[in-house]
N, CA, C and O atoms as a DFTB+ gen file, in Angstrom:
564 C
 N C O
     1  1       0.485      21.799     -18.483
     2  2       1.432      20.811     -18.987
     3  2       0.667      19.534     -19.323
     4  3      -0.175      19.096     -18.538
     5  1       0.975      18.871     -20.593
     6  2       0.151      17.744     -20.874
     7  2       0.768      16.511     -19.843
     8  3       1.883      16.372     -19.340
     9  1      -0.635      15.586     -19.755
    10  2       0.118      14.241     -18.950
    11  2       1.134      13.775     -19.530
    12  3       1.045      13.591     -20.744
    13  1       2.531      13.414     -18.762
    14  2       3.718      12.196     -19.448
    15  2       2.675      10.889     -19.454
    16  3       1.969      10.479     -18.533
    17  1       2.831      10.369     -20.841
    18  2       2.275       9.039     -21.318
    19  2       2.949       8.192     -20.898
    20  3       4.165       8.102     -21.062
    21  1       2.098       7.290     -20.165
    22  2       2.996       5.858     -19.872
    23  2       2.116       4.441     -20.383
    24  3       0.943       4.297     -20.727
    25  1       2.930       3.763     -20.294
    26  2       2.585       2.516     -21.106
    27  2       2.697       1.066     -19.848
    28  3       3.108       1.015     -18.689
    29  1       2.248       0.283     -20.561
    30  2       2.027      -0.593     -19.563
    31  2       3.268      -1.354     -18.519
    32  3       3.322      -1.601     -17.314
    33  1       4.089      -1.539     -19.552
    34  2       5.368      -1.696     -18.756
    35  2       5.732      -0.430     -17.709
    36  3       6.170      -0.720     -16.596
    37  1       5.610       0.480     -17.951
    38  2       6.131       1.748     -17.245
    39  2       6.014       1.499     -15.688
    40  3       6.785       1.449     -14.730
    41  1       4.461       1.348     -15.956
    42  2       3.630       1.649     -14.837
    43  2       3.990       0.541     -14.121
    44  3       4.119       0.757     -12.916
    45  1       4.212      -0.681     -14.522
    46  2       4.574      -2.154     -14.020
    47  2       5.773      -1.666     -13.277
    48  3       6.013      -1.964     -12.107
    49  1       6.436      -0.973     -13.954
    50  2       8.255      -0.900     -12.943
    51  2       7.692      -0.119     -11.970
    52  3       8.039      -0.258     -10.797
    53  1       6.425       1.113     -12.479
    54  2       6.493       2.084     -11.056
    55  2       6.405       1.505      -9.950
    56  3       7.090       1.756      -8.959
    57  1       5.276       0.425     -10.077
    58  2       4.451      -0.484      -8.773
    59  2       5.321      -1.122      -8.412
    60  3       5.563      -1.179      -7.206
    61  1       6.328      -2.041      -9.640
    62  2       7.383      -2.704      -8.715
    63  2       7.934      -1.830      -7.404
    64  3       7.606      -2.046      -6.237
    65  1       8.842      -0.801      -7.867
    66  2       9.384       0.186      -7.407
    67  2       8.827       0.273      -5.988
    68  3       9.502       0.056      -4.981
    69  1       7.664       0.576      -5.996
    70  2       6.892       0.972      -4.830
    71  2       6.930      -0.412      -3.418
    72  3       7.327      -0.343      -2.254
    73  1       6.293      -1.622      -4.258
    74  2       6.491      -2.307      -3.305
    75  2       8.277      -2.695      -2.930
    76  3       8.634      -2.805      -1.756
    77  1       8.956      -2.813      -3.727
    78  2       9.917      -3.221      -3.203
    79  2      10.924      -1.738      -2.303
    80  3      11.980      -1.976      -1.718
    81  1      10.367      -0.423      -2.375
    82  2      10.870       0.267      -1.418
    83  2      10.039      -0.088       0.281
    84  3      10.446       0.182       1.411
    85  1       8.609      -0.866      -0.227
    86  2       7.776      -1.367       0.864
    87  2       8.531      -2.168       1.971
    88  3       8.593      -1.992       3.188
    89  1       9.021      -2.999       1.241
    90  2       9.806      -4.196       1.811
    91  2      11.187      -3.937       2.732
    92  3      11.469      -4.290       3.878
    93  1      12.054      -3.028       1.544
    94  2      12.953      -2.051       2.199
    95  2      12.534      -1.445       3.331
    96  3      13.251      -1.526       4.329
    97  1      11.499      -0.846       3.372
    98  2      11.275       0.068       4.738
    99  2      11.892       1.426       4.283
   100  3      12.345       2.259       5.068
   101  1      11.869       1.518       3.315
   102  2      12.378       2.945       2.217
   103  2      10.975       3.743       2.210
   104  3      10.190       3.633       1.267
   105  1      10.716       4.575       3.361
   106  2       9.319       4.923       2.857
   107  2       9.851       6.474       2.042
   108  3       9.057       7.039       1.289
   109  1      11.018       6.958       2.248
   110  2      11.535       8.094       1.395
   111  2      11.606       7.956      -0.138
   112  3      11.690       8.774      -1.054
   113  1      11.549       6.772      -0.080
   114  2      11.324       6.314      -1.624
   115  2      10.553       5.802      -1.757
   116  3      11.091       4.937      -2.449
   117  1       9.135       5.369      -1.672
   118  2       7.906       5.656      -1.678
   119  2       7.344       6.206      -1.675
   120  3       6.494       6.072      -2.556
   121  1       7.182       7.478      -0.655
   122  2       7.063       8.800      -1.355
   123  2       7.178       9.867      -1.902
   124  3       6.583      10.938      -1.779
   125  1       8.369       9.361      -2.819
   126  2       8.737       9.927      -4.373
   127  2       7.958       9.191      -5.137
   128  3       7.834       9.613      -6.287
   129  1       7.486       8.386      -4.910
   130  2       7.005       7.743      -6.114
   131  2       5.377       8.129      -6.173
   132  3       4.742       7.497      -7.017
   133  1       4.738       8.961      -5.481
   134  2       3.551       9.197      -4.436
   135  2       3.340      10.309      -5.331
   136  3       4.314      11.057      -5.415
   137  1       2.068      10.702      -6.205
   138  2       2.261      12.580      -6.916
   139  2       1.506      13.416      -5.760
   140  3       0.360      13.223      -5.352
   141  1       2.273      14.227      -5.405
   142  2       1.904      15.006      -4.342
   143  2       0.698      15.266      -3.724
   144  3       0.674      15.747      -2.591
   145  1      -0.847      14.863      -4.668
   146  2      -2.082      15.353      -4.488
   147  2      -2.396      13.689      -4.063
   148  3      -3.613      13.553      -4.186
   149  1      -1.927      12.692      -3.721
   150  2      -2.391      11.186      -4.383
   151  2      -3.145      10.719      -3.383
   152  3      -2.459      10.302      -2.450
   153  1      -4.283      10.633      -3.229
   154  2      -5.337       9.799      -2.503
   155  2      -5.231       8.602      -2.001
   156  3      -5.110       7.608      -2.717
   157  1      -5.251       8.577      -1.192
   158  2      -5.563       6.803      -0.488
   159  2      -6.530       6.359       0.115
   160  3      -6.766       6.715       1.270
   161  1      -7.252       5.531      -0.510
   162  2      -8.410       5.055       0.015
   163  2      -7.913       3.630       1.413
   164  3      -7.496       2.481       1.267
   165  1      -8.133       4.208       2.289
   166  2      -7.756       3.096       3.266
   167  2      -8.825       2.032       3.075
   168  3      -9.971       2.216       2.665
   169  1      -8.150       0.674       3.512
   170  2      -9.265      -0.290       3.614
   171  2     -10.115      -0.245       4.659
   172  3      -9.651       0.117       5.741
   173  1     -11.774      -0.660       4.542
   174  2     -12.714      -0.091       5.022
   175  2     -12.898       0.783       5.794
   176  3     -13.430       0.609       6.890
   177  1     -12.371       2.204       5.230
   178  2     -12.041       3.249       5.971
   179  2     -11.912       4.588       5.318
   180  3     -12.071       4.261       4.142
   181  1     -11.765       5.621       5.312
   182  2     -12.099       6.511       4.722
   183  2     -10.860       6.972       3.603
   184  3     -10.026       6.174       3.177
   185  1     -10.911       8.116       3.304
   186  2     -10.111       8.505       2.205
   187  2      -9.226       9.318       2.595
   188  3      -9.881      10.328       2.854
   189  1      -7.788       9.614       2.881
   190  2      -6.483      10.592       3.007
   191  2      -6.290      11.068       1.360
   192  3      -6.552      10.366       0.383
   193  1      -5.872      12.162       1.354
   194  2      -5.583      13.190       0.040
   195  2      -3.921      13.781       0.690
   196  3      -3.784      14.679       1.522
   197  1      -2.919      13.070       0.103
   198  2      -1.753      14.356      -0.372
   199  2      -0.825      13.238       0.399
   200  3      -1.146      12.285       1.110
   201  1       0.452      13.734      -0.024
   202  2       2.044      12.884       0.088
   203  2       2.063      12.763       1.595
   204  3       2.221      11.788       2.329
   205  1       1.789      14.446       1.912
   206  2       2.240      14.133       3.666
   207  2       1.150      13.277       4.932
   208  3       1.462      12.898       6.060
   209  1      -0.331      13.169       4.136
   210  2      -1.233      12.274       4.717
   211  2      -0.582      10.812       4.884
   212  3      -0.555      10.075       5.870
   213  1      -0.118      10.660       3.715
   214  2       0.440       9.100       3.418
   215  2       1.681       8.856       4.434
   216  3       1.890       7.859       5.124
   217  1       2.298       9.816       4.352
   218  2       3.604       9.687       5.196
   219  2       2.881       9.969       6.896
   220  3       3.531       9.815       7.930
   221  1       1.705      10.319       6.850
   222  2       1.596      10.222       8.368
   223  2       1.156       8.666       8.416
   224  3       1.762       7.777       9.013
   225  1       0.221       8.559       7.817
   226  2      -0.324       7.254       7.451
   227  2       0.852       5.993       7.706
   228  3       0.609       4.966       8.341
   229  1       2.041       6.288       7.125
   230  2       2.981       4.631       6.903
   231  2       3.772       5.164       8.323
   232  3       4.830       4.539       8.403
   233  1       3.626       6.050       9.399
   234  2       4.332       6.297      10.124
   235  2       3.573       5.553      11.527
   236  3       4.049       4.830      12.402
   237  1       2.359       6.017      11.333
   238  2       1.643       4.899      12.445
   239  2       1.738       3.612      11.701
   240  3       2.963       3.491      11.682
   241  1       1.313       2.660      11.130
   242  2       1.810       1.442      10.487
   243  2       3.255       1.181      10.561
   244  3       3.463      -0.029      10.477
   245  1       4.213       1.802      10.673
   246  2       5.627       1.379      11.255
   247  2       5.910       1.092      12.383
   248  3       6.797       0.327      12.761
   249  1       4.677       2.090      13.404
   250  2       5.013       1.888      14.683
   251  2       3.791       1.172      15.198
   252  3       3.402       1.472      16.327
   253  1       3.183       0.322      14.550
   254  2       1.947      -0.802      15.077
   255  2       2.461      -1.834      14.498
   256  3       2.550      -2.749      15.317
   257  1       2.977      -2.226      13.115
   258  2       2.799      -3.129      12.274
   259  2       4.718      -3.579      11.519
   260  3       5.679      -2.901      11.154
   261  1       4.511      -4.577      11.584
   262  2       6.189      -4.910      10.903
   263  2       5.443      -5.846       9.593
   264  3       4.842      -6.875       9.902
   265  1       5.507      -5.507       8.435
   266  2       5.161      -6.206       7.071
   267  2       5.986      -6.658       6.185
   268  3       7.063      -6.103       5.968
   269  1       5.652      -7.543       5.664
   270  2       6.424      -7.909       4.244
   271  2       5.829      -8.685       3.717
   272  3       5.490      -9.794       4.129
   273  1       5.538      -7.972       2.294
   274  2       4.738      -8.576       1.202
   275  2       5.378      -9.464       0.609
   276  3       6.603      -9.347       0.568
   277  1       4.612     -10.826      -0.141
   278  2       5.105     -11.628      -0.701
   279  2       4.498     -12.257      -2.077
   280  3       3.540     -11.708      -2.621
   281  1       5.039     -13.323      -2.566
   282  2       3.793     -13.172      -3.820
   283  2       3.379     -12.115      -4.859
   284  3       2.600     -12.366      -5.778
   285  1       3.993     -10.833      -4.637
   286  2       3.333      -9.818      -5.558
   287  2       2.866     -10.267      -6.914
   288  3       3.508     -11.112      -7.537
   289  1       1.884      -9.786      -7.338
   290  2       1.402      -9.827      -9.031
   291  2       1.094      -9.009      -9.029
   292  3       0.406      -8.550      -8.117
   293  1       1.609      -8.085     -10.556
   294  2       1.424      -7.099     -10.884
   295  2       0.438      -7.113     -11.709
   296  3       0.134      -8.289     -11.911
   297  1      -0.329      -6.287     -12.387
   298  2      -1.185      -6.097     -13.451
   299  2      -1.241      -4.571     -13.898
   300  3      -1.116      -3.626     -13.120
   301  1      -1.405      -4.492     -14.993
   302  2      -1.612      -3.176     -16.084
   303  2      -2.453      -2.670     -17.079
   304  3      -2.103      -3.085     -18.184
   305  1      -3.241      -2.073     -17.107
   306  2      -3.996      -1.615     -18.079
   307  2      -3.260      -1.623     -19.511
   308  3      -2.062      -1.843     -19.327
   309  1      -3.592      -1.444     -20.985
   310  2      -2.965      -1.381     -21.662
   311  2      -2.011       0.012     -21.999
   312  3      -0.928      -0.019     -22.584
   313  1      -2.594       1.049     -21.556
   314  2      -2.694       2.422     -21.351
   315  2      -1.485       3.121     -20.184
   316  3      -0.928       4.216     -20.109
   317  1      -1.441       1.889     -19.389
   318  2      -0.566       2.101     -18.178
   319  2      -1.044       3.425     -17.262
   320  3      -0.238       4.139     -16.665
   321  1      -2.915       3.681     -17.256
   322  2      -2.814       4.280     -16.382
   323  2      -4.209       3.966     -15.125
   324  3      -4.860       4.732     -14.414
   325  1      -4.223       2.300     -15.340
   326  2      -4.299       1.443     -14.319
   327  2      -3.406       0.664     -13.719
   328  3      -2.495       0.222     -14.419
   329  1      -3.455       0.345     -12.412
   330  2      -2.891      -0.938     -12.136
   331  2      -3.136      -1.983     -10.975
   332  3      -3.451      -1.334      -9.977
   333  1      -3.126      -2.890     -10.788
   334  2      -3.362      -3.446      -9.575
   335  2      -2.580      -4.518      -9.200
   336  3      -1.794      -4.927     -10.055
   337  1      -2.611      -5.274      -7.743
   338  2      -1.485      -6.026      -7.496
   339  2      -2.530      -6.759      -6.628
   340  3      -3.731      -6.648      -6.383
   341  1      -1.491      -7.571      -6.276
   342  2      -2.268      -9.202      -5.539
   343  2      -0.808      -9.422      -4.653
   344  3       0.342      -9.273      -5.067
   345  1      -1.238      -9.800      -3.387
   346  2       0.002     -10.038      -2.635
   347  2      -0.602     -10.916      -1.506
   348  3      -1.805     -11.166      -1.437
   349  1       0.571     -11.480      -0.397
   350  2       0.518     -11.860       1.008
   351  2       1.275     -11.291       2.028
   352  3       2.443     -11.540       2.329
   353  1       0.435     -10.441       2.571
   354  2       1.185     -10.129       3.978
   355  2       1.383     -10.770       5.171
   356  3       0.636     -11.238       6.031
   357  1       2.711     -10.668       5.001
   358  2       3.290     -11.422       6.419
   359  2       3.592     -10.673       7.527
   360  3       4.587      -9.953       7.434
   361  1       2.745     -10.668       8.932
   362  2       2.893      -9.193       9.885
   363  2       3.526      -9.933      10.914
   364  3       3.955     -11.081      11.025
   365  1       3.426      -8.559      11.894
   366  2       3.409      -8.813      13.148
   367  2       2.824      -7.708      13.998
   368  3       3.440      -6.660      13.806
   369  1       2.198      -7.633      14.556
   370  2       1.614      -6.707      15.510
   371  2       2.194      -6.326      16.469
   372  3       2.222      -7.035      17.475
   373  1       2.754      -5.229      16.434
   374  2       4.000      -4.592      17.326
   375  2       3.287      -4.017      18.659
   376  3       3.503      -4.335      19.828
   377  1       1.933      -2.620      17.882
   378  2       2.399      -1.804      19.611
   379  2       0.116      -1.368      18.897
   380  3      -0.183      -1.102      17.733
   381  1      -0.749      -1.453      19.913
   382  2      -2.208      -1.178      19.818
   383  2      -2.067      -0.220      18.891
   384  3      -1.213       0.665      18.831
   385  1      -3.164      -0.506      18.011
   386  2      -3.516       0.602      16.990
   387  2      -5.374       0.215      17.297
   388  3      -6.035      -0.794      17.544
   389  1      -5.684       1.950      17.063
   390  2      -7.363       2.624      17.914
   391  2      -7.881       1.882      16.964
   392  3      -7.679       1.730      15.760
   393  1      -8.792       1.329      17.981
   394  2      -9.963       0.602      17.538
   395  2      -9.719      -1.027      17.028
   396  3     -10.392      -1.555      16.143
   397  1      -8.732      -1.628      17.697
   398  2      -8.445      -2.786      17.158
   399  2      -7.903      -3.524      18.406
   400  3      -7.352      -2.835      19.265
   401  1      -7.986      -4.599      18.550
   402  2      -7.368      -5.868      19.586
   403  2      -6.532      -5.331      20.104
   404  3      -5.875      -4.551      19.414
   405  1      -6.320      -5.433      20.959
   406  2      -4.602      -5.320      21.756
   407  2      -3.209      -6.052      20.891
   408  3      -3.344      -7.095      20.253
   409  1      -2.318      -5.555      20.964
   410  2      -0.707      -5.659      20.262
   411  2      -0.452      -6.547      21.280
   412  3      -0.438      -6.164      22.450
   413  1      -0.179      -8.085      20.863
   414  2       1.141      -8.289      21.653
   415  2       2.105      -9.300      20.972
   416  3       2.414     -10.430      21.349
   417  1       2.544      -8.533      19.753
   418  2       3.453      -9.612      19.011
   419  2       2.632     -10.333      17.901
   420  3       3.488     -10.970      17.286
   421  1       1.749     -10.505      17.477
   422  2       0.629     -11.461      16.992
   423  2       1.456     -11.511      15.790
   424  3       2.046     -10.538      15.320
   425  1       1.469     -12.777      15.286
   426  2       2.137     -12.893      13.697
   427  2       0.960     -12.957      13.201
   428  3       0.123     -13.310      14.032
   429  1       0.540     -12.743      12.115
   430  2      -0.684     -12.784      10.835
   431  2       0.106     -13.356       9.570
   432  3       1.337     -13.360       9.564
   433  1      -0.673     -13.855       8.463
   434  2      -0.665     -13.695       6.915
   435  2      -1.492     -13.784       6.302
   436  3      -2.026     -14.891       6.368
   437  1      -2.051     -12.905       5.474
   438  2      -3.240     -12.098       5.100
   439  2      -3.210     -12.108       3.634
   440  3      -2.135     -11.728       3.169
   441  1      -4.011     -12.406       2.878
   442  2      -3.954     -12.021       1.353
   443  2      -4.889     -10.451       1.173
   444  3      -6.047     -10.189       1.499
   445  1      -3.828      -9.602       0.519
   446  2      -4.796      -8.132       0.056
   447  2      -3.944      -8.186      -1.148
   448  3      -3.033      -8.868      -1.616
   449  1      -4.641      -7.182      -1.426
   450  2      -4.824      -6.378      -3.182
   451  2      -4.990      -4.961      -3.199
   452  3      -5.745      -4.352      -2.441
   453  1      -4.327      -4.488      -4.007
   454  2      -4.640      -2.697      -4.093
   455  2      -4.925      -2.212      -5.975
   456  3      -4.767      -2.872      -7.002
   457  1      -5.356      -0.907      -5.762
   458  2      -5.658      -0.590      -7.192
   459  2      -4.765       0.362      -6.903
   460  3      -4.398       0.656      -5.765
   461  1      -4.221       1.099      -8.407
   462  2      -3.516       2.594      -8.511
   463  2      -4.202       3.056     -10.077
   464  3      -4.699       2.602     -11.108
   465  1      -3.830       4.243      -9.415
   466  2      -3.635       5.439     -11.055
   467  2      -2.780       5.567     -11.008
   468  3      -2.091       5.435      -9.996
   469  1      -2.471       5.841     -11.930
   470  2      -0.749       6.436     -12.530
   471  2      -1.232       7.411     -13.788
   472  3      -1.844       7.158     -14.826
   473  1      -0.461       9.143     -13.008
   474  2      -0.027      10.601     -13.708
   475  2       0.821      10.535     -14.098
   476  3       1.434       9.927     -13.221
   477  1       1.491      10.706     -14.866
   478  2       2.416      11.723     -15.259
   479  2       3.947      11.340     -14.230
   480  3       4.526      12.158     -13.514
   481  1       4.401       9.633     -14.467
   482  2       4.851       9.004     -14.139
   483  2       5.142       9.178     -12.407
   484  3       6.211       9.332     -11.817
   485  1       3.889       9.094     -11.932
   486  2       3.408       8.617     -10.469
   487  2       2.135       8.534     -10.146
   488  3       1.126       9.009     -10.666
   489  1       2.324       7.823      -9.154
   490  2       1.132       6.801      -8.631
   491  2       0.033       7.953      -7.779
   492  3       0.325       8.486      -6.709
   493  1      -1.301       8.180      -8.555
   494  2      -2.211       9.520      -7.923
   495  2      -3.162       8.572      -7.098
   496  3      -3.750       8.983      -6.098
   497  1      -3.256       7.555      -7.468
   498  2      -4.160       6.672      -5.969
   499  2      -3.927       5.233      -5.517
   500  3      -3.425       4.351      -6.214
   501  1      -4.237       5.143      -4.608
   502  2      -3.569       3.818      -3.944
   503  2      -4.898       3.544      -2.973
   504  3      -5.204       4.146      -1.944
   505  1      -5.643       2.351      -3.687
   506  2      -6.618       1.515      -3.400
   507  2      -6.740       0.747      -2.205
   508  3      -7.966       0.640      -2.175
   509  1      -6.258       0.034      -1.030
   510  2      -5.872      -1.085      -0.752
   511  2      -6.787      -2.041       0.047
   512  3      -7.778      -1.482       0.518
   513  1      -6.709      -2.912       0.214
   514  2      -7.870      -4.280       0.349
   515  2      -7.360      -5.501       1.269
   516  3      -6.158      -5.692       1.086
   517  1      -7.844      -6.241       2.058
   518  2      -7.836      -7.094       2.672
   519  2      -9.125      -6.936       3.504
   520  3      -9.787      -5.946       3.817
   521  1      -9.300      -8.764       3.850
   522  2     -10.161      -8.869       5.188
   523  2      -9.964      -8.990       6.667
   524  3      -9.704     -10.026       7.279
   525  1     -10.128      -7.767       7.165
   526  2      -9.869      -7.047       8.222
   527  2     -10.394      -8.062       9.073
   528  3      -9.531      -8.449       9.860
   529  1     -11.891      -8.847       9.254
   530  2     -11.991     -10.005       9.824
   531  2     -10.938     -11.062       9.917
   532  3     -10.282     -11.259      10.940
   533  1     -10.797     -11.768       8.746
   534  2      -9.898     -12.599       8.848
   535  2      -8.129     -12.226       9.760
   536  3      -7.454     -13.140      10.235
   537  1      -7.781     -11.008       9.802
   538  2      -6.569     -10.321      10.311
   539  2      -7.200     -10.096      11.689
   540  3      -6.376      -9.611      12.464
   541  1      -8.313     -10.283      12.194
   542  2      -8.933      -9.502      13.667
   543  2      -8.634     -11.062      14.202
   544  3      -7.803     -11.308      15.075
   545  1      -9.371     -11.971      13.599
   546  2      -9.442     -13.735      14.181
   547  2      -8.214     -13.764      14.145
   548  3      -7.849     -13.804      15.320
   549  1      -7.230     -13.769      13.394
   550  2      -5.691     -14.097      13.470
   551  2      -5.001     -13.524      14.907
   552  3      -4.483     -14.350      15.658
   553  1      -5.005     -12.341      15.207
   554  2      -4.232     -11.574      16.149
   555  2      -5.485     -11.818      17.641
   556  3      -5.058     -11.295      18.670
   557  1      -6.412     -12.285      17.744
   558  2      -7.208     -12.078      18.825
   559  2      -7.050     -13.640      19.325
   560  3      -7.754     -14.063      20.242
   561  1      -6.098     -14.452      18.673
   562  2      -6.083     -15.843      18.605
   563  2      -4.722     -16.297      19.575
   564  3      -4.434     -17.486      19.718
């Protein structure tokens, strides 16, 4: 089957889409929006492959982390099958996640950024970025 062509706007609503099911706490609608094979490169951290990695993935982050992005900027290739975003996360550190400070409530706000591809109207990778230093000094504070 040939790729569905998308265009730059397209891809702009997909990402909207995505973060604002983020915000929701809609992760069922997030990953619909996810193409079943879609990679995630964690920040400084290794690489997950496929829908149900991701969904294990936002399931520990639900139960360590309470988020909400703010600020979003979107961006688009002309082609619509780049994209990237610019945001501020506003946390809280709920319950220890391995290899990191102890949980006890810690509020953070963090500036990250992510890249995507976009198939065949969904998102096949999800980039994402912040400084993990700057978020370690915040919560160890």
């Amino acid at each position: 089957m040939p790729p569905e062509l998308m265009n730059t706007h397209d891809t702009l609503e997909l990402i909207r889409r995505y973060y604002e099911a983020f915000n929701r706490g809609d992760r069922e609608t997030m990953l619909a929006l996810l193409a079943e094979d879609v990679v995630h490169d964690l920040n400084q951290g290794g690489r997950e492959q496929g829908r149900e990695a991701f969904r294990a993935f936002m399931q520990r982050m639900d139960r360590c982390y309470r988020e909400r992005l703010e600020d979003v900027v979107l961006m688009a290739s002309p082609d619509g099958e780049r994209a990237a975003a610019e945001y501020v996360v506003h946390g809280e550190y709920l319950a220890d996640d391995e290899g990191l400070p102890p949980a006890r409530g810690q509020r953070y706000v963090l500036p990250g950024g992510a890249f995507f591809e976009v198939r065949n109207g969904h998102i096949r990778r999800v980039s994402n970025y912040y400084n993990l230093q700057d978020w370690i000094a915040q919560v160890e504070t």
